[in-house]
RODO-2510 file (C-alpha; in nm, 4 decimals, decimal comma):
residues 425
     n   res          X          Y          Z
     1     x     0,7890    -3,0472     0,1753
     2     x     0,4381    -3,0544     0,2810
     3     x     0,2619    -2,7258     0,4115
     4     x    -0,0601    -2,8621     0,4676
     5     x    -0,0078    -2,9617     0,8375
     6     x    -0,1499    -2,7747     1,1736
     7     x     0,1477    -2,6388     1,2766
     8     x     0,2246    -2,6252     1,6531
     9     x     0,2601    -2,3325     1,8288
    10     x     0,5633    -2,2187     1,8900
    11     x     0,7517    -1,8922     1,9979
    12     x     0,7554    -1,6335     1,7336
    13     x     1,0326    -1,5531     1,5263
    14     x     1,0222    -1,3749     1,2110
    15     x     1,2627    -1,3354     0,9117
    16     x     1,3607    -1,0059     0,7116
    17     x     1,5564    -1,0396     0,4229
    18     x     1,8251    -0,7076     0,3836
    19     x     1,8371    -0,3452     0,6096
    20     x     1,7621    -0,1348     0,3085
    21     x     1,4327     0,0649     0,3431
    22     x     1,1668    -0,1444     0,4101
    23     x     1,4009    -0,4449     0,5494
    24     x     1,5532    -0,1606     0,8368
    25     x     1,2023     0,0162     0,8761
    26     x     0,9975    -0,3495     0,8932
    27     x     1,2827    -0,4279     1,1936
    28     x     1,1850    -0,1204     1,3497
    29     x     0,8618    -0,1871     1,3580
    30     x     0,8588    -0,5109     1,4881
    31     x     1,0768    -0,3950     1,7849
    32     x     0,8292    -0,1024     1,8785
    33     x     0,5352    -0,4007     1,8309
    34     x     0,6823    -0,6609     2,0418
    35     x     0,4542    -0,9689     1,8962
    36     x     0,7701    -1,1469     1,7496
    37     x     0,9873    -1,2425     2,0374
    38     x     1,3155    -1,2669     1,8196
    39     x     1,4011    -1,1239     1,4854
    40     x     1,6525    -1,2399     1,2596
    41     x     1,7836    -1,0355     0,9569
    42     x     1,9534    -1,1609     0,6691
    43     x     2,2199    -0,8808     0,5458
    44     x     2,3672    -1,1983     0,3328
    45     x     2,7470    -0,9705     0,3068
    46     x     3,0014    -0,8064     0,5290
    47     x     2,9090    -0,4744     0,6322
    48     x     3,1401    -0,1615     0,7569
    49     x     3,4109    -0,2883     1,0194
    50     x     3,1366    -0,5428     1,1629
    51     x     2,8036    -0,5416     1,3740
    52     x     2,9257    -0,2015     1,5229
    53     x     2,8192    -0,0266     1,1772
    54     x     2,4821    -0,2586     1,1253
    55     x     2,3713    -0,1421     1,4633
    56     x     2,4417     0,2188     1,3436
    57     x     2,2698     0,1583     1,0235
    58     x     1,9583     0,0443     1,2302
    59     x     1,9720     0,3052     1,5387
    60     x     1,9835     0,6235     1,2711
    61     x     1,7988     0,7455     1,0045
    62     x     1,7932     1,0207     0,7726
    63     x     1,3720     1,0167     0,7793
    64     x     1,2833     0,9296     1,0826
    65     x     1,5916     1,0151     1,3207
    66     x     1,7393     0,7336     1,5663
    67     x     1,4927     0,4661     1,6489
    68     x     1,4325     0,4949     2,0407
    69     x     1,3466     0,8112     1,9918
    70     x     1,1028     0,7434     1,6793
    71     x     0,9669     0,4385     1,9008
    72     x     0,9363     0,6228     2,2270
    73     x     0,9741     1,0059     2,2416
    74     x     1,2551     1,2663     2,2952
    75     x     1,3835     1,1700     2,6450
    76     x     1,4229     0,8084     2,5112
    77     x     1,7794     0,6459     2,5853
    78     x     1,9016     0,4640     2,2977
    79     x     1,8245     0,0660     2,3203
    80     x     2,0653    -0,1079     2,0503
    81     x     2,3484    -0,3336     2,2619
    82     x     2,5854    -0,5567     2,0906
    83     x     2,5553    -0,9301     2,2233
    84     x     2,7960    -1,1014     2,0482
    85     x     3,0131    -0,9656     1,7477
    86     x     3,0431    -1,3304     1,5895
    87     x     2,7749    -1,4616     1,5875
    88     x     2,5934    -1,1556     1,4961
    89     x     2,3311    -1,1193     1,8239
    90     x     2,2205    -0,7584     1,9174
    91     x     1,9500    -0,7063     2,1992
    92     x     1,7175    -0,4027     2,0483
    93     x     1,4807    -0,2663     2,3399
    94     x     1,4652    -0,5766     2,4972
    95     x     1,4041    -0,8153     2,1639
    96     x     1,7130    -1,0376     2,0203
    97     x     1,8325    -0,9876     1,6662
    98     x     2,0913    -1,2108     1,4938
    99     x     2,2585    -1,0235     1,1714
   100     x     2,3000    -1,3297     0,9402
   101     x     2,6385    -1,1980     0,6764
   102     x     2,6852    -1,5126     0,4847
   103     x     2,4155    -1,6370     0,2307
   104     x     2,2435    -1,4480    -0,0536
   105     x     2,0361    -1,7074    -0,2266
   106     x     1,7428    -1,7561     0,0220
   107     x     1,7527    -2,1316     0,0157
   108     x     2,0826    -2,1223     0,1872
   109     x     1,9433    -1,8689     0,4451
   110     x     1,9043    -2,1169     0,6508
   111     x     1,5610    -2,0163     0,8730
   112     x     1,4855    -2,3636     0,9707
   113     x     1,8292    -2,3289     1,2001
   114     x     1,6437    -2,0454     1,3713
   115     x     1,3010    -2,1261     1,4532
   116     x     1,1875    -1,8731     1,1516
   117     x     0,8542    -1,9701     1,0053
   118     x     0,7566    -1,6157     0,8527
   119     x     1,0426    -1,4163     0,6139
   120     x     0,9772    -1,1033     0,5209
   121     x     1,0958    -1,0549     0,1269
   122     x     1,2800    -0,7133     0,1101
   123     x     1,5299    -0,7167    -0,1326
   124     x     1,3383    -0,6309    -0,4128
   125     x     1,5155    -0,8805    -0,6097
   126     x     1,2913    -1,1881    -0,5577
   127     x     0,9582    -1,0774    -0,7228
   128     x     0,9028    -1,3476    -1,0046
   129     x     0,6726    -1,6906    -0,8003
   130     x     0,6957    -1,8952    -1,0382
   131     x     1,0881    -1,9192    -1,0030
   132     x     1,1825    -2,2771    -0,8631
   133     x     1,3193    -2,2749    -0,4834
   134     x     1,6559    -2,4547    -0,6190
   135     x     1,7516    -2,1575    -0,8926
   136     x     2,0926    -2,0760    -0,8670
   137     x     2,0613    -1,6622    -0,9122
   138     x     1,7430    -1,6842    -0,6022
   139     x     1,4225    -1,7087    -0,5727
   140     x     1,0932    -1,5964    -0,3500
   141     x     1,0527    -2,0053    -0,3122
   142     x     1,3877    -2,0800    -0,1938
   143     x     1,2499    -1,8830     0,1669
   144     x     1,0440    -2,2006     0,1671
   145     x     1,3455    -2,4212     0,0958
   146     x     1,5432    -2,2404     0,3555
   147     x     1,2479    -2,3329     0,6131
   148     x     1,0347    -2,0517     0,6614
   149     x     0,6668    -2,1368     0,5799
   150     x     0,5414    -1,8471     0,4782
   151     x     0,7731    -1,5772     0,2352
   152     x     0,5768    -1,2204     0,1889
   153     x     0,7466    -0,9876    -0,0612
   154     x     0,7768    -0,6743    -0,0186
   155     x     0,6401    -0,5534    -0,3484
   156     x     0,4606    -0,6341    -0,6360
   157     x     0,4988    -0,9918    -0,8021
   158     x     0,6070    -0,9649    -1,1593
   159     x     0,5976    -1,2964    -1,3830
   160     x     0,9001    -1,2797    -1,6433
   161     x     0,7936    -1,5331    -1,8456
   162     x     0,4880    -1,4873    -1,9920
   163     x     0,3704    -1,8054    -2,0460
   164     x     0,3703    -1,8937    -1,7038
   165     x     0,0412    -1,7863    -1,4865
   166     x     0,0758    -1,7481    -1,0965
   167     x     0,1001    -2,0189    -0,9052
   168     x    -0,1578    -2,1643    -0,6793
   169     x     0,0264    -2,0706    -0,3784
   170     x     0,1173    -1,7177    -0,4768
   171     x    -0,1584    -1,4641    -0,3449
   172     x    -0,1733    -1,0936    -0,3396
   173     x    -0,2817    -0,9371    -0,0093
   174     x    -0,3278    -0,6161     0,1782
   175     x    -0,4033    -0,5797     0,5157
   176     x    -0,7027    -0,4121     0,5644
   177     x    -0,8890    -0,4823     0,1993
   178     x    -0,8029    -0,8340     0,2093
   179     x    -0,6465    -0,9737     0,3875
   180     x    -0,8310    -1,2205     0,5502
   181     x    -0,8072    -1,4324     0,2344
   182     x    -0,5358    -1,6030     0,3119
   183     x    -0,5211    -1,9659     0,3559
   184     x    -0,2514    -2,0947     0,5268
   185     x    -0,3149    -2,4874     0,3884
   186     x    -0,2852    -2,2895    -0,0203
   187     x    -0,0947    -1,9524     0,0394
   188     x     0,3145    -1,9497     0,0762
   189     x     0,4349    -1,6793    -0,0836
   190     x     0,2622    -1,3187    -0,0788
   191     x     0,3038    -1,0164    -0,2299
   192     x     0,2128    -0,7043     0,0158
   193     x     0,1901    -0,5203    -0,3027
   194     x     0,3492    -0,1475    -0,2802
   195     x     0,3362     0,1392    -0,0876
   196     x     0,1421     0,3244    -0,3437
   197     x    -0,1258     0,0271    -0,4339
   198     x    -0,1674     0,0045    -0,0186
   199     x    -0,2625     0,3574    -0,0436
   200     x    -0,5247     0,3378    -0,3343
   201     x    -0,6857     0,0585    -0,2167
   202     x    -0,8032     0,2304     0,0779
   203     x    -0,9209     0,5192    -0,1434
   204     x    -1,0901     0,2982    -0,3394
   205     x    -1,3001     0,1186    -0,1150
   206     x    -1,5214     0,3109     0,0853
   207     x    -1,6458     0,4591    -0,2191
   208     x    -1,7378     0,0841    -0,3928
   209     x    -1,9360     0,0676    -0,0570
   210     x    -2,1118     0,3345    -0,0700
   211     x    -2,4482     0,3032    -0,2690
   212     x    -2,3761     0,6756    -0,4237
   213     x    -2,0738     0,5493    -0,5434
   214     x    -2,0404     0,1994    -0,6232
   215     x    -2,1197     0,2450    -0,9862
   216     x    -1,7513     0,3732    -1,1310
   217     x    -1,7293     0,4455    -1,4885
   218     x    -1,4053     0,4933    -1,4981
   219     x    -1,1286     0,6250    -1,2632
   220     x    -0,7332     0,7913    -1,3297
   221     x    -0,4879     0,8780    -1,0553
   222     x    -0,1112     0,9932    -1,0601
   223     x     0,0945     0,9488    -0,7509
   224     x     0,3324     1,2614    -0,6604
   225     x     0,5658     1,0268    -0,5055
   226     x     0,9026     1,0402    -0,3111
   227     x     1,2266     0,9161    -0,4395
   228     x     1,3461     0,5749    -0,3841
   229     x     1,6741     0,3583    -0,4244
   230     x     1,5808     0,2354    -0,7651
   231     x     1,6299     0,6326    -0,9223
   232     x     2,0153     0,7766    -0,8966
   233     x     2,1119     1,0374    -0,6994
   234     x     2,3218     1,2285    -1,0022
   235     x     2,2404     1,1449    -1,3947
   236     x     2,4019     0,8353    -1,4901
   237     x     2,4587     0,6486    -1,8194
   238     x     2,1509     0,3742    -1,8133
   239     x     2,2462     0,0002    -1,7666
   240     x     2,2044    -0,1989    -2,1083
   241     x     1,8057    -0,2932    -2,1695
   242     x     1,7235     0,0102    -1,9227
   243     x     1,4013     0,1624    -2,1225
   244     x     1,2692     0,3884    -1,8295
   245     x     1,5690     0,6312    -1,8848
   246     x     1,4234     0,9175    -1,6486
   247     x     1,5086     0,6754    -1,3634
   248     x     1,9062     0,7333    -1,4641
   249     x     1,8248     1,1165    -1,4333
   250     x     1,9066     1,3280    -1,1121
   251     x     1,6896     1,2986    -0,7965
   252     x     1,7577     1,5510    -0,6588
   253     x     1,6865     1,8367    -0,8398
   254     x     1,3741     1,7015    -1,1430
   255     x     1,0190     1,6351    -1,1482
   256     x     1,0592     1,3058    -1,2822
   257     x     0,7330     1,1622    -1,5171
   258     x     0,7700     0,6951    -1,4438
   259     x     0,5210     0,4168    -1,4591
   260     x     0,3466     0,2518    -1,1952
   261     x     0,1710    -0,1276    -1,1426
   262     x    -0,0523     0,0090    -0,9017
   263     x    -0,3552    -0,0040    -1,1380
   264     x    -0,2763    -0,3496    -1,2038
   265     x    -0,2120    -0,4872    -0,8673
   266     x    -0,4892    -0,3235    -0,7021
   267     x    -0,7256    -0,5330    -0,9430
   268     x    -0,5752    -0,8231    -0,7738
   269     x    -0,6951    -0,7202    -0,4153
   270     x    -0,9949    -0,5615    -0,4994
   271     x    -1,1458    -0,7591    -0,7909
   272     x    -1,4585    -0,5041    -0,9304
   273     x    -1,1564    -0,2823    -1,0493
   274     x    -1,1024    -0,5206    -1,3303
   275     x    -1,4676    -0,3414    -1,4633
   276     x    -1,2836    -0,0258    -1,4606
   277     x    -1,0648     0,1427    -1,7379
   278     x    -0,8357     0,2392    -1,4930
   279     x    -0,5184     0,4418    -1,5458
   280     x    -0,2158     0,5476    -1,3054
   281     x     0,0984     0,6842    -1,3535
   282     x     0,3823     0,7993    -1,1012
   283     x     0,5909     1,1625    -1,0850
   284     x     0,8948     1,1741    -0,8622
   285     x     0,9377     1,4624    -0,6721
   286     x     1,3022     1,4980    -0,4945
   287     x     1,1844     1,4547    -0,1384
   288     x     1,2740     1,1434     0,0943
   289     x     0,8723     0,9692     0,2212
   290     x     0,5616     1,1079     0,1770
   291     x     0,3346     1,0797    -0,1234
   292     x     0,0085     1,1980    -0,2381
   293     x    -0,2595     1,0012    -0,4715
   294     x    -0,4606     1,2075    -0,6704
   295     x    -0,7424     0,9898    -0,7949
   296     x    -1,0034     1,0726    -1,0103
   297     x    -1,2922     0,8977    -1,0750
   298     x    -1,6367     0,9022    -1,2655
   299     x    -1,9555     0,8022    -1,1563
   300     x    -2,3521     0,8005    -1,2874
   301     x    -2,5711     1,0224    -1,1407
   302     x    -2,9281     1,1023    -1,1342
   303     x    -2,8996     1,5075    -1,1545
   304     x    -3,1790     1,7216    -1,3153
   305     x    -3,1518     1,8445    -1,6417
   306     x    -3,0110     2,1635    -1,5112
   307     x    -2,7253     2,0103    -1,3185
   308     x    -2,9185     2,0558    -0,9308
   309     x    -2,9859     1,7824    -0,6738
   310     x    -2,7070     1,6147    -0,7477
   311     x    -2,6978     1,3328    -0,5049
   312     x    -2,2822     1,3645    -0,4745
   313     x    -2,1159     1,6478    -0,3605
   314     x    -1,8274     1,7613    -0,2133
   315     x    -1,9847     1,7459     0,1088
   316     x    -2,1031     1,3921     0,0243
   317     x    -1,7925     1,2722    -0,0981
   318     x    -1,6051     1,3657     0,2329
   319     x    -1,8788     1,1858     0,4492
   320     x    -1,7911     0,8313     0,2518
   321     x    -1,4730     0,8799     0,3916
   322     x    -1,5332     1,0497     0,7228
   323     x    -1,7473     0,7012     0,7888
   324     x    -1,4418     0,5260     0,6712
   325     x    -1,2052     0,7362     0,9418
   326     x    -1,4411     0,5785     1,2131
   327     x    -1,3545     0,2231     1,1586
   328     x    -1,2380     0,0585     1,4537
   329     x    -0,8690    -0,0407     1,2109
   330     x    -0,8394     0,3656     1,1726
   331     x    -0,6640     0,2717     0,8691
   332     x    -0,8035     0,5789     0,6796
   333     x    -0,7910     0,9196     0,8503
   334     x    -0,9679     1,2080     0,6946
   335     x    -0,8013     1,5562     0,7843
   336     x    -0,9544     1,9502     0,6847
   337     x    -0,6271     2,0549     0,8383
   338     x    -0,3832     2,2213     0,5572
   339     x    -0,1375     1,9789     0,5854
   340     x     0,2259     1,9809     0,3261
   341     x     0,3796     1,6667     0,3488
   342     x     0,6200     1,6948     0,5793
   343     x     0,3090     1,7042     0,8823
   344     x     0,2251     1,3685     0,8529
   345     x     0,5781     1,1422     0,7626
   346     x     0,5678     0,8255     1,0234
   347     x     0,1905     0,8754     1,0585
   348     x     0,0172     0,4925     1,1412
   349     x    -0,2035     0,5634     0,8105
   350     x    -0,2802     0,4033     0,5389
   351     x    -0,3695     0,6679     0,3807
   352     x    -0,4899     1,0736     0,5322
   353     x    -0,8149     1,1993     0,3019
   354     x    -0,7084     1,5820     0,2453
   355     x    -1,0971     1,6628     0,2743
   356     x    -0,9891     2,0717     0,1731
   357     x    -0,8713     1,9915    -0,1945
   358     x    -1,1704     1,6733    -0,2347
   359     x    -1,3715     1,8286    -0,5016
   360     x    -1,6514     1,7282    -0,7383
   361     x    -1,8490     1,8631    -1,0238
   362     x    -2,1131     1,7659    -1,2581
   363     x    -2,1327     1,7403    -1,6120
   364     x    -2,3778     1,5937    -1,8942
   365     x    -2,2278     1,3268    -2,1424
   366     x    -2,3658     1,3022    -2,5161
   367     x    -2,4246     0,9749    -2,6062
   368     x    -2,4417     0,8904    -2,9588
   369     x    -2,6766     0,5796    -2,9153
   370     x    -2,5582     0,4490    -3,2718
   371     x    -2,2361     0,3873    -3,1504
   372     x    -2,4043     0,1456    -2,8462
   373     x    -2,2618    -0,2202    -2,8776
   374     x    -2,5522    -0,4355    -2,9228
   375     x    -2,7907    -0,2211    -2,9478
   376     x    -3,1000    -0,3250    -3,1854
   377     x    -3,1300    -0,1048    -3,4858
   378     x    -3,5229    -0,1394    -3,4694
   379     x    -3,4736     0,0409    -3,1041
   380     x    -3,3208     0,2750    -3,2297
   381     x    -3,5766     0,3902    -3,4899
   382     x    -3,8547     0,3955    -3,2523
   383     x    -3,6422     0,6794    -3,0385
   384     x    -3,7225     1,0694    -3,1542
   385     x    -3,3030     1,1218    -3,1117
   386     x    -3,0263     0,9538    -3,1743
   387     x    -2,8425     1,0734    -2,8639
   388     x    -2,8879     1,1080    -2,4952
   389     x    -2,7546     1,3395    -2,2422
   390     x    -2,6055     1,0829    -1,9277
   391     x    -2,5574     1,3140    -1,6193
   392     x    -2,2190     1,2486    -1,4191
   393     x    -2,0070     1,3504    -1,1301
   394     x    -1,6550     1,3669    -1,1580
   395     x    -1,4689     1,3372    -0,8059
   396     x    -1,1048     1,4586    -0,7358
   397     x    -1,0102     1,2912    -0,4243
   398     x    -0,6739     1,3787    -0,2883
   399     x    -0,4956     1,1263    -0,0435
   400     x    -0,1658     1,1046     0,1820
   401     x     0,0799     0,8029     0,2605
   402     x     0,4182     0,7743     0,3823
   403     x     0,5383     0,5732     0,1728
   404     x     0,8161     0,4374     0,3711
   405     x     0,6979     0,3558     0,7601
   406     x     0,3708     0,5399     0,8405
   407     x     0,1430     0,3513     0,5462
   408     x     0,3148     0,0928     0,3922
   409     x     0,5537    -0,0560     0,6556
   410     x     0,2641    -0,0589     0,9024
   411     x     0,0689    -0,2430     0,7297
   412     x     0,3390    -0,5207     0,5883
   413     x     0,3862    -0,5783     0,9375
   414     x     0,0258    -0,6246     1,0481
   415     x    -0,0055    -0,8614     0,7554
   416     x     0,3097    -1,0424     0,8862
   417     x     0,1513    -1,0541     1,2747
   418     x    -0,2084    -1,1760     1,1063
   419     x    -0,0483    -1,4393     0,8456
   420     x     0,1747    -1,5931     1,1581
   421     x    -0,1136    -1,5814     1,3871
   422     x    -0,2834    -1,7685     1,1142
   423     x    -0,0694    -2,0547     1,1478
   424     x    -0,0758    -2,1005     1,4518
   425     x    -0,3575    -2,0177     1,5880
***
């Protein structure tokens, strides 16, 4: 199948594949946006006593509360009517939705039959691009088989076999740091990344574009992240080959110490972070959305020998990102307010700078100019020491994002509007 054509314009209709988190919040979304004109959602299985219980399962939420209320205030009536039970069509605030209950293996989705040309990945099952449209257990690629044109995942890629390297059509993208790279003659299947690399990314950047603190020597940060559907609810005996055994351990009442890929897939988005020995780890806190990134980072200064004009401060430090709070995208907000987490679930973020807790402080590092790679040994005699004191700032930068709708679900569906407005258009 060739994708290298100008595609005609045609009304919009995007795919999302399941109603778990993301799947049900991206729908929700898209309603309250209104730029696809029909939705269809692939549930690929039987659910409750029939479309009565999916429309349920969409109109409430544990989070958020019901949707027309989420969408449109308090005094909102709610907006879910059931079209037809057979065929699966619902009419959601004015938009139509078909439930699709038959096929699990995306290529026998079927989009083509419905006008579908961008799918929405949210299983969390379809993460490897290299896996061939045809494979019998499912793949990212068999969207494209099924018809759609473009497939964006809803997470992270992750390559099982080793040997392979990503394909020429696979591209990671965030909207907002970059997503404007994508070419819609090359790029078929994207990976939106995750909720907590969407967040970090916009940390990250306003300080590489700020002259005071381009220079990063090295940077850590440690998500205090919500629970999701991949943990268990009460300890359970791990499933062979598990090796992250904390995950089988009881949300709801542990601190619970996991990995993330964040480091790694923000390198993929923003590129200069390969220069950086950059670390990041995840702990689970028993709450439902709402996160916090606390990143640290080190930079070169120019301080005196006694530690004053320091050109970064706290004060400094806040004003990269109060500049960043002004773009016209307001995808960064900077608060002083002393928010807890629970203030700013749902907010259109990606992610709220907690100026209060931003700190920084200033320190001298002892080089031991021996140890220098490359450096000439007939420099080194001509110096009257053998070490050097480096001055540096270290920055603790504290940042907010809903993990669920406000941050990342926001911005998987502006990618979704800009990469179908891209083909079109």
């Amino acid at each position: 199948m060739s994708h290298v054509e100008v595609f005609e314009s045609r009304r919009p209709v995007l795919g999302i594949n399941s109603l778990g988190r993301i799947g049900k919040l991206t729908l929700w979304h898209h309603i309250g946006r209104k730029y696809f004109q029909e939705i269809v959602v692939n549930v690929g299985r039987g659910v409750g006593t029939g479309l009565f219980a999916i429309a349920q399962l969409i109109e409430k939420d544990a989070t958020y509360g019901t949707i027309h209320r989420f969408l449109h205030g308090v005094k909102a009536e709610r907006m879910i009517r059931i079209v037809d039970e057979k065929s699966g069509a619902l009419l959601i605030d004015g938009i139509p939705v078909t439930i699709l209950r038959e096929a699990r293996n995306p290529a026998d989705i079927g989009w083509r039959n419905h006008g579908v040309d961008v799918v929405v990945e949210c299983t969390g099952k379809f993460q490897d691009p290299t896996v061939a449209p045809d494979d019998k257990n499912g793949s990212l690629a068999g969207h494209l088989a099924g018809g759609a044109k473009v497939a964006i995942n809803s997470s992270a890629f992750k390559i099982k076999n080793k040997a392979l390297t990503m394909p020429d059509e696979a591209v990671t993208l965030i909207y907002g740091i970059n997503h404007t790279a994508f070419d819609y003659k090359k790029h078929h299947l994207i990976s939106a990344a995750s909720c907590t690399t969407t967040g970090l990314a916009h940390m990250i950047k306003p300080l590489l574009e700020n002259h005071a603190t381009s220079k990063i020597l090295t940077a850590s940060m440690s998500t205090v992240h919500a629970v999701t559907n991949s943990q268990s609810i009460l300890d359970k005996t791990p499933k062979a080959g598990d090796k992250d055994l904390r995950k089988s351990r009881s949300t709801l009442n542990n601190i619970i110490l996991t990995s993330t890929n964040a480091a790694e897939a923000l390198s993929l988005v923003i590129p200069e972070v390969k220069n950086i020995g950059f670390m990041a780890d995840s702990i689970r806190v028993p709450t439902s959305t709402e996160s916090l990134i606390i990143l640290n980072a080190t930079f070169q200064t120019r301080a005196s020998r006694d530690g004053a004009n320091v050109p970064l401060n706290r004060e400094g430090l806040n004003d990269i990102y109060k500049k960043a709070a002004n773009d016209p995208d307001h995808l960064v907000v900077y608060s002083e307010e002393q928010n807890v987490s629970t203030d700013l679930i749902g907010m259109d973020a990606a992610v709220v700078i907690e100026g209060q807790f931003n700190h920084t402080r200033t320190a001298f590092i002892e080089v031991d100019l021996a140890g220098v790679p490359d450096l000439p040994e007939a420099f080194l005699k001509t110096l009257s020491q053998s070490t050097m004191r480096v001055p540096v700032v270290h920055a603790k930068i504290f940042g907010w994002y809903d993990n669920e709708y406000g941050s990342y679900t926001n911005r998987l569906g502006d990618l979704a509007a800009y990469i179908h407005q891209s083909l079109f258009h």
